[in-house]
N, C-alpha and C positions, 0 to 999 in steps of 0.2 A: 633695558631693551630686551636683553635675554629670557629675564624673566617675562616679560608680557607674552613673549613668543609661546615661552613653556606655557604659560596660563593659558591663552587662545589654545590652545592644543589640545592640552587636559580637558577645555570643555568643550572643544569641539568632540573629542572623543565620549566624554560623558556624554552630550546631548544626542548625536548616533547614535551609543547602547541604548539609552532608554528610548529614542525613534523603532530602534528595531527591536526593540525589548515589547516596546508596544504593538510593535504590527506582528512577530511573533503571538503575541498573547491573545490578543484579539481573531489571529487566525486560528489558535486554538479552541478559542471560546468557542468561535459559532461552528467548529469541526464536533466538538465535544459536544453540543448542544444539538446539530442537525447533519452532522455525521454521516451516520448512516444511510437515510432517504440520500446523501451525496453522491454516497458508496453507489447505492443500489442503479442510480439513473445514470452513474459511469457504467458499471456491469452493464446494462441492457441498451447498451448502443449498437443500434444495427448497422449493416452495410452501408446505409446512406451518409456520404461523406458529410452533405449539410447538417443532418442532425448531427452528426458527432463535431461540427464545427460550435454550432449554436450549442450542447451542452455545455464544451468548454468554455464559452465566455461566460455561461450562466456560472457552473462551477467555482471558478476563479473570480471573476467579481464578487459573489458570495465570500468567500476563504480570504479575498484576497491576497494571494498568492501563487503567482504563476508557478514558482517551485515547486511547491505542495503540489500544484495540480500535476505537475510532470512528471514528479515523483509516482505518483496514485497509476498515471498511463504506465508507464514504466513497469513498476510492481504489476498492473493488470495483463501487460504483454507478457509480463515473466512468468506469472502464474498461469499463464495460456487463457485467460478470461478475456481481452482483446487480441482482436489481431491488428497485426502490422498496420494494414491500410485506415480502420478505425482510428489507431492511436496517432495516426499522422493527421486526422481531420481534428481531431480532441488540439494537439498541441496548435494548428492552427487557429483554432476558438483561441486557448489558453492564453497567446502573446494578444491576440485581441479585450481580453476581459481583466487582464493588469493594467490597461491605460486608466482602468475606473477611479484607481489612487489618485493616478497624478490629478486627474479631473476634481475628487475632494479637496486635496492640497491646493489646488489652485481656485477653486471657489471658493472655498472657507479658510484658506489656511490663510491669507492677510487681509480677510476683508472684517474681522474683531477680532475684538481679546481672546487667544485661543485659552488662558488660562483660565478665560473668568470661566466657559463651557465644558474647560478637563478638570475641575476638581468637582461639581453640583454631579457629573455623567461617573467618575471616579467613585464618589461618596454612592450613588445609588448602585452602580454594579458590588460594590462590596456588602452590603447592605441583603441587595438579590441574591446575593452567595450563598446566606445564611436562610435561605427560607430553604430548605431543604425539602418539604413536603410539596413544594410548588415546582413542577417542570423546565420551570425557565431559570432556576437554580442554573442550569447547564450553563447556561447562555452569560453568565455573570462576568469569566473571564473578558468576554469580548467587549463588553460595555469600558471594563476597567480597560483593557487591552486598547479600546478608540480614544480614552481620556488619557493614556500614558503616550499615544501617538502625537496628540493635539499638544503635549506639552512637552513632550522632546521636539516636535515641529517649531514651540517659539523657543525653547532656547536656541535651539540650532539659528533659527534666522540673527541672536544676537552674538554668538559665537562666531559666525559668521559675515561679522561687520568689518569685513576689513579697512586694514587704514590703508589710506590713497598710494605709499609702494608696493602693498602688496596686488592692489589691484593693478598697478603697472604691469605685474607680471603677464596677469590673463590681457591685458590689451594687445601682451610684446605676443602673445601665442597667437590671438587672431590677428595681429597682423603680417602672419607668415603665409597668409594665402590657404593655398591648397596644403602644405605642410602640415600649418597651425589645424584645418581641417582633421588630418588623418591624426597627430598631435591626439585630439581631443576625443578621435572615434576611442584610439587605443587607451587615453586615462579612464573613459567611461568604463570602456571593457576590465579593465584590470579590476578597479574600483569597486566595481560590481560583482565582479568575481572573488571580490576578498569580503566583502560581507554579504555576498549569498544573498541579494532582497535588487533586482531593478528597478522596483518600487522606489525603497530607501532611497538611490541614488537618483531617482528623479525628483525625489523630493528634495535632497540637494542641492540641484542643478535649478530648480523652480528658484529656490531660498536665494540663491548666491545669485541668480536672474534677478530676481526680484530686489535685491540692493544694490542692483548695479553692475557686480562685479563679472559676470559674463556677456559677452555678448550674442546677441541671439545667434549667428553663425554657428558658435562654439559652442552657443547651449544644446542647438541641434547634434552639432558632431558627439556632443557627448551623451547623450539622449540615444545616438543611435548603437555608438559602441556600447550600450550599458543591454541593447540587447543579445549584443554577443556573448557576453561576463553571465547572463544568466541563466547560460546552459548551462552552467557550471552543476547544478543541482540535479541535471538530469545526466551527466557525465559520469559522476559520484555515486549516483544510484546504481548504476551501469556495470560498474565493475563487480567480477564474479557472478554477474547476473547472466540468463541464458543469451544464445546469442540473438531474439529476438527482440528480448530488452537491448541488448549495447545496438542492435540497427534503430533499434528507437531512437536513440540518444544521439545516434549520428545524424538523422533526419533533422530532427531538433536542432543540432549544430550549423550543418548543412544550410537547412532553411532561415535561421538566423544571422549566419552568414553571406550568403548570398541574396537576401533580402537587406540587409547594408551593404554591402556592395551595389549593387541595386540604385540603392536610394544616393550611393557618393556620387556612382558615373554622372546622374540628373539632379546634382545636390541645390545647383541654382534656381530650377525648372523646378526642384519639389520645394524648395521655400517659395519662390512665388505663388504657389498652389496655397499655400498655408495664408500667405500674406490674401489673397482674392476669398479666402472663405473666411478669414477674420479680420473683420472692418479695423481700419485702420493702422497706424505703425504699429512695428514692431514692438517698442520702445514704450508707447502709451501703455499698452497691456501684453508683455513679454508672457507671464505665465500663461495666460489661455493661448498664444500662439505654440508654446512649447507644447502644452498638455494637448491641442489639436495633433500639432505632428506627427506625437507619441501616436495618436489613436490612427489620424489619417495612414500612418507608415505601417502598421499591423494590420491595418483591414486593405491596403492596397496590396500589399505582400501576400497575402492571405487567399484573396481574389484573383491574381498572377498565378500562383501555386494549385490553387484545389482541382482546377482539372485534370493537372498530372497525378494523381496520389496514388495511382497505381502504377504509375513510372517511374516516381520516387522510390515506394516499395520495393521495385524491381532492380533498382539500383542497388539501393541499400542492401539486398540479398545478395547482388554480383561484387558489391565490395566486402561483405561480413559474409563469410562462408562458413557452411557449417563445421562446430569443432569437431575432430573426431571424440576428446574430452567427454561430450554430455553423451554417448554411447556407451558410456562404462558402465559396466554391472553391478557397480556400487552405488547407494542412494544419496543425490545432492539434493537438498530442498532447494527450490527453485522460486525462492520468494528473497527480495530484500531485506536486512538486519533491520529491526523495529528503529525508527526515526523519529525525534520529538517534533520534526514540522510536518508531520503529517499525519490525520485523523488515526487512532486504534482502530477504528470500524472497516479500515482500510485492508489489514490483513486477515479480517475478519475471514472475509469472501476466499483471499487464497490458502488460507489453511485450512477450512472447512473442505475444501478439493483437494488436497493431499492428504488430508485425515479418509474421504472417500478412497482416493485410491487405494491407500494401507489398507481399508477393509474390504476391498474387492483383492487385494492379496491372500486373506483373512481366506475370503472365500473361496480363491481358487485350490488351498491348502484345502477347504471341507470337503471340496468336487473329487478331487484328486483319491480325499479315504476313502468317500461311500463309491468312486468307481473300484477301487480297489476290490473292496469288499466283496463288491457285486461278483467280480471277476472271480473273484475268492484265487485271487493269485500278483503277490505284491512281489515287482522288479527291483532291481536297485534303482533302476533309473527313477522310480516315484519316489521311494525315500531320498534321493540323492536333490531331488527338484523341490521335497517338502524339505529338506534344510537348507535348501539356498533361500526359500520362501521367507520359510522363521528365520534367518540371518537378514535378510532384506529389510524385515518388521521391524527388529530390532533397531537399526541402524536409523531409519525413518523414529521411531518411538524416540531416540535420542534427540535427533535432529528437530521433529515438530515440539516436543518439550520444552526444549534449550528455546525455541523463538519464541512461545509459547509466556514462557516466564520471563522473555524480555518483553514483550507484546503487556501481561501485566504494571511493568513500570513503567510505562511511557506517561509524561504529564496530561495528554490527551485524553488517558483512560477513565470515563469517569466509573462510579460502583457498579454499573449493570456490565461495563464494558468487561470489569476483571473478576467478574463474575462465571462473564460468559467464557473468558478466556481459562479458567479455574475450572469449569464443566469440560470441556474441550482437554484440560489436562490428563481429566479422569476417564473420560472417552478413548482417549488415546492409549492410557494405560493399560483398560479391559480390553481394545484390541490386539495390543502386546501382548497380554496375560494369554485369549485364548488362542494365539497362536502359538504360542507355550504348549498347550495343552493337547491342542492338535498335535504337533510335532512329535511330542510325547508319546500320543495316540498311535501314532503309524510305525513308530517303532517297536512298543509294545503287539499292535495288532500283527508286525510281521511275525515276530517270535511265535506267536499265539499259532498264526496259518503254517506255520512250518512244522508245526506239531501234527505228526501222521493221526496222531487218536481225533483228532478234532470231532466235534458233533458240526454236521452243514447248518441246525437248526440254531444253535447259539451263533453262526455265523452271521445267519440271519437275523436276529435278533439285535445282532450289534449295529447291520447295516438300517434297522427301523431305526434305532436310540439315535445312532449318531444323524442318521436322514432328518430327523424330527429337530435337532439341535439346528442344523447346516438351514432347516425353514425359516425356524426362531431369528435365525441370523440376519438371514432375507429381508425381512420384514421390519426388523428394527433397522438395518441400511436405508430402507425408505422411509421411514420417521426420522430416520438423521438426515434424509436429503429435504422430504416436504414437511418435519413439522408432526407432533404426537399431540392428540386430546386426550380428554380423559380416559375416554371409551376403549381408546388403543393403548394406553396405558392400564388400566384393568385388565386388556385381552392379555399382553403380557407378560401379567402376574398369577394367569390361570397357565399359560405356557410354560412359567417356569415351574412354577406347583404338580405340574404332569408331570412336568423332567422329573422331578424330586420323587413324588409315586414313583415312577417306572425306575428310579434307581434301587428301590426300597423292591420292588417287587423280584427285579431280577436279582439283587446279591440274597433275599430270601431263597429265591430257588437255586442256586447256585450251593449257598449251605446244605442245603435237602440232599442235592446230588452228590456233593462232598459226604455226608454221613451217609450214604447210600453204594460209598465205595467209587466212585467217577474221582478220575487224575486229580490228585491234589496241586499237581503244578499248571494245568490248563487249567482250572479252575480259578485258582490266585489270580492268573491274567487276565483271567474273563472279569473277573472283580475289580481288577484293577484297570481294566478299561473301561469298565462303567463307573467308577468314580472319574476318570480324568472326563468322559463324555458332560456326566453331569455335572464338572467343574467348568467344562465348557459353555455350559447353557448356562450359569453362575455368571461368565461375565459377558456373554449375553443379556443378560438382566439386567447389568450393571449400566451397559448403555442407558438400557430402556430408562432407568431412575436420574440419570446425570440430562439427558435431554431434555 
């Protein structure tokens, strides 16, 4: 007896990992395969609470995973790419478009052989894997990913066969009334929250429905609490994150809470709901009545809710107050640690806006010399702002690297993704580098102005060099915002080819003047600020080649 217990158990546990080993992998697939167009239609959600309701069920039905998707809101609120009120309309879609599982599982998962369908769907995604020259290579995880589903689905249903006392138990639980109800919200929730998928556990709840061993009452309660247990992912994400991610997360909790609650107060009035839109008992066909509820209970919630979404926001603001924390003058990247359940493409979008930022720092350090220049008269107060600038740079260069190189190993990344992530490394480097060099610049240029012999004409001269680098700059910011063709790629390389002349021409006449008896010590630093300028325009360049 003990052992069969152990046995049932071990494979109840085996056939869950490979359920969620499946729905992980499969959410992978088609993230790694279609990714990025995900990415992109999350980014560009407008105001309209509707659209941002309907992308999320498109999203998540897609991915299959309402986590993933709350994750992605989350990281988009954190990175400042959504707001608040968007990202409440998206999680609304998102618990709407995870009933689309339960709906497979209960159409296909006991009406045949799931095995005879998960090895022929298995055999051809691994097969797809290897064409590597063909696009849909991507997509290969997902096919294997839905055939690892289909057949941790029928173990589970046989793991799952309980013998007639264990099924005593779940009858003693519904028949404790309203107890046994709350009983089953709170197994659901727990259950869910410990393997991270309301999916999985509604598949479950369908399985153990479907032999019997719950009854639909119970299958509900637990159906319902399994929407609780699934914020868990967007809770998780939350932590450390700004404080407009963690109001996300609380809305999310919020609305999933109180949308069961909801649904307990009218728990009898909402099963009958279920029972008049699907003909006949419960009992005849349990799994479509459940996999109804699941949907009916998310799109009634959802519909209750959306007209407030800016008094939810307004909440969530009066309860999550701002830190003083993220007003520190030191740089915290404000993006989520790379995650395997959710797309690469994902953090794509928000480090590409903190790589901008760092180089409008870039820029304000250039502003800062050529005013200098012009004034022909450097304060402390500007050198003292150009090394909080380059300590800033730095600190950022650390921070986008380090997620940078975790963003690399993610299972999701396929070659282009850590590719792109590998350019972005080196991007980021050359904007550390010329802030480097600036820095450098403005300390050398003070010495240089504080020298009484000075020529005003070489002063001049520095603020052309350096004016012409600070253009160069310019210009490639905006091929790293919209995107570089050939042609701008050419222009360029004639930009930086002029820096290089004009470095050659001035340390030529610089020599001249040196053998001509002009200050050998003004002269070294005029020299030596035209090499740091045209090392500046160097990694300048370097952009323009890594984009």
């Amino acid at each position: 007896m003990f052992f069969n217990l152990i046995g049932k158990a071990l494979s109840f546990i085996g056939s869950l990992s490979l359920l969620l080993f499946g729905m992980n992998m499969l959410s992978n697939g088609i993230q790694k395969g279609a990714g990025s167009g995900l990415q992109k239609l999350l980014a560009k959600i407008t105001g309209n609470r509707f659209k941002a309701v309907l992308t999320g069920i498109g999203v998540t039905a897609i991915i299959q995973s309402s986590g993933a998707t709350t994750v992605m809101v989350v990281s988009f609120v954190n990175a400042e790419i959504l707001t608040l009120e968007q990202a409440i309309g998206v999680i609304f879609g998102a618990n709407i478009g995870t009933t689309v599982t339960a709906w497979i599982v209960s159409l296909f998962g006991f009406s045949f052989s799931i095995s005879a369908a998960a090895i022929p769907l298995f055999g051809f995604g691994f097969i797809v894997k290897h064409l590597k020259k063909l696009r849909i290579h991507n997509f290969a995880d997902s096919f294997m990913g839905f055939a690892l589903l289909f057949m941790g689905l029928g173990l589970l249903k046989e793991s799952l066969s309980f013998a007639p006392a264990a099924q005593k138990i779940f009858l003693g639980i519904s028949n404790l009334g309203i107890w046994g109800i709350l009983l089953g919200v709170l197994i659901g929730a727990f259950i869910t929250a410990l393997i991270h998928s309301s999916s999985a556990m509604t598949a479950i709840v369908l399985t153990m429905a479907a032999n019997g061993s719950l009854s639909w009452e119970l299958s509900a309660a637990i159906v319902l609490g399994s929407n609780i247990g699934s914020t868990i992912d967007a809770v998780m994400s939350a932590f450390g994150a700004t404080t407009n991610a963690k109001r996300t997360a609380l809305v999310h909790v919020g609305f999933n809470v109180m949308g069961t609650l909801l649904a307990l107060v009218l728990f009898r009035t909402f099963l009958n709901l279920i029972d008049f839109i699907v003909p006949g008992k419960p009992e005849a066909d349990i799994t479509t009545h459940i996999a109804m509820l699941h949907t009916v209970f998310n799109v009634c919630t959802s519909l209750i809710f959306i007209p407030f979404v800016n008094q939810i926001a307004n909440l969530a603001r009066h309860i999550i107050k701002e830190s003083p924390k993220e007003k520190d003058q030191h740089y915290k990247l404000p993006t989520i640690l790379p995650s395997s359940h959710v797309s690469a493409d994902l953090y794509l979008f928000q480090i590409q806006k903190e790589i901008t930022k760092m180089a409008s720092k870039d820029m304000e350090m250039l502003d800062s010399i050529c005013n200098t220049i012009t004034n022909n008269n450097i304060a402390q107060e500007e050198c003292e702002k150009v090394n909080h600038l380059e300590e800033y740079i730095d600190e950022m260069n650390d921070a986008i690297t380090h997620f940078l190189q975790h963003c690399q190993r993610l299972p999701t990344a396929n070659k282009k993704d850590r590719n792109t992530f590998g350019n972005l490394i080196h991007i980021t480097d050359c904007i550390e580098s010329l802030s480097d060099e600036s820095c450098s610049l403005m300390h050398t240029l003070k010495k240089y102005v504080e020298n009484k012999t000075v020529d005003l004409n070489r002063i001049k001269e520095i603020s052309e060099y350096t004016e012409s680098v600070r253009i160069f700059f310019e210009e490639v910011c905006t091929y790293f915002a919209l995107g570089i063709n050939d042609e701008q790629k050419t222009h360029g390389e004639a930009l930086e080819n002029k820096i290089d002349l004009k470095k050659h021409q001035l340390k030529r006449a610089s020599r001249d003047r040196i053998e001509n008896g002009a200050d050998v010590r003004s002269e070294l630093q005029y020299i030596d600020m035209v090499r740091k300028i045209e090392r500046a325009g160097d990694c300048v360049y370097a952009i323009v080649q890594a984009i």
